[in-house]
N, C-alpha and C positions, 0 to 999 in steps of 0.2 A: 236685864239688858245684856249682862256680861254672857248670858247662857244663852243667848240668841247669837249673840257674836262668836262663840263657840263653834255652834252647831251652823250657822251660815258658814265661816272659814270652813268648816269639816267638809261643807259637803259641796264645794268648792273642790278643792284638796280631792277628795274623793269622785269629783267629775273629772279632773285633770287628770289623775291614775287610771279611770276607766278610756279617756280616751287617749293614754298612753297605747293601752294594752292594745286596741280594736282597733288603733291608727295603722293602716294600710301603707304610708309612707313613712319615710325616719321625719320629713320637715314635718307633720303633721303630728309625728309622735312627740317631736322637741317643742311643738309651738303648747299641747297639752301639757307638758312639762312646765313650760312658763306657766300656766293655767296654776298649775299644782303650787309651783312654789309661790304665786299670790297669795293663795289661799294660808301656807303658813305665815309669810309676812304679817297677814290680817291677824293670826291668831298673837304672834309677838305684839303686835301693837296691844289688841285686846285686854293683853297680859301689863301694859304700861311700860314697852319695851319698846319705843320706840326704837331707839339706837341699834339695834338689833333688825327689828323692821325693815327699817332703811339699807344695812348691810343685807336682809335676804334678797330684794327688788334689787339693789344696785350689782352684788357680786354673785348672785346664781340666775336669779332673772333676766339680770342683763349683762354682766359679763360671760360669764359661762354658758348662758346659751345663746347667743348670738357666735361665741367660737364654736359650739357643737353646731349650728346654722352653717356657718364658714363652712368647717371640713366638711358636712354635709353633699354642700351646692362645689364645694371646692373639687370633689372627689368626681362627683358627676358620674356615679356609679349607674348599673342597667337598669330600666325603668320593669322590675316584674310581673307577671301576668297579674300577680293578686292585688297588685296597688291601682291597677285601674279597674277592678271589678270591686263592685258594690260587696260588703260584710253577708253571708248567710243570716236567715233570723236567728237561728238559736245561738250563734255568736254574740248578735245584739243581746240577742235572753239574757245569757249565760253573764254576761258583763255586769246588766242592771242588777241580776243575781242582787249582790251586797248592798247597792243603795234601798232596794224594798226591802230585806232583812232588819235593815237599820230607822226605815220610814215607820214599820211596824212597831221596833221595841219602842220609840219614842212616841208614837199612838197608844201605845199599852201605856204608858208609864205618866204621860201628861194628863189623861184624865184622872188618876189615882192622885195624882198630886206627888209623885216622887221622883221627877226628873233632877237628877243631879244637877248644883249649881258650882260654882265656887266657893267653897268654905273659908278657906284657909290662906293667909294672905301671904302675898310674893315679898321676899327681903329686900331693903328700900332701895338698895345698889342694885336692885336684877336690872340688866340690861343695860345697862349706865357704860359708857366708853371707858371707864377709867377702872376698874374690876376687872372688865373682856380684854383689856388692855396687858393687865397682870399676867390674869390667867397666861394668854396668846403667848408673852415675851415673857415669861416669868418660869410658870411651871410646863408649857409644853413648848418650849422653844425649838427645841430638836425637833418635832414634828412638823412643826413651820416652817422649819427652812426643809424641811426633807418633801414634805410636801409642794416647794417652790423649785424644788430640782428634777419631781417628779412633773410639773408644769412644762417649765422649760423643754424637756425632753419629750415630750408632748408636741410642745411646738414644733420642735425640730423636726421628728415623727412627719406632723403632716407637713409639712413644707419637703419634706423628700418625697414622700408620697402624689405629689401635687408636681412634681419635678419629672417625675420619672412617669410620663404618661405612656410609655411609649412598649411598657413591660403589661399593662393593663389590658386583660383582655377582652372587653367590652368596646377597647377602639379599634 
């Protein structure tokens, strides 16, 4: 079961990256991004990480990309020739590319009977709030806050950007 739950999140994860790549619009490229990072959420849970889980869906799933959504639609940037014309085929090809490479080895390797599973077992605090709690405010704390200054400036970023409609030359 654990290897099912694997390989479903994987190829999840792997459908959201592909339609990063082939999405014609940024909303459509950030909504396959949510796609993506479900797919890891699943694999944390799988993992018996709950706590972790819940931080990917609440703080990249939905915090972070509902702001990348925001500046997005905020920006209201030129709508391009290629976002309203349908993908070529061999850019579709080209994309599936890696999911048949990967549908294959796992064809090869499931009837031989050697599909990797889980061996090796996760330490009993993995994922546990009070560990990722340490770590965060313990040993990288300077990156935490450097990273919360790099936010902020960010926001500020687009709220000038959003201000100043008037330098933008698509109005």
């Amino acid at each position: 079961m654990e290897a099912f739950l694997f390989y479903f999140c994987g190829a999840v994860m792997l459908l959201g990256a592909i339609g990063v790549v082939i999405a014609r619009s940024a909303v459509m490229g950030a909504c396959s991004l949510i796609l993506s990072f479900l797919g890891s959420a699943g694999l944390f849970a799988a993992l018996s990480a709950p706590f972790l889980a819940v931080l990917q869906v609440l703080v990249y799933a939905g915090a972070i990309m509902v702001l990348f959504l925001f500046v997005i639609m905020m920006l209201e940037g030129p709508v391009m020739e290629t976002e309203t014309s349908r993908p070529k085929l061999w850019t579709t090809l080209m994309a599936l590319v890696p999911a048949v490479i990967i549908l294959a080895a796992v064809a090869i390797w499931l009837p031989a009977g050697r599909l990797p599973g889980f061996t090796s077992s996760v330490p009993e605090d993995f994922g546990q709030p009070m560990p990722v709690a340490a770590k965060l405010l313990g040993d990288y704390v300077f990156a935490f806050e450097i990273i919360s200054v790099v936010m902020l400036v960010a926001m500020v970023g687009a709220l000038a950007l959003a201000r100043s409609k008037r330098n933008q030359p698509w109005t």
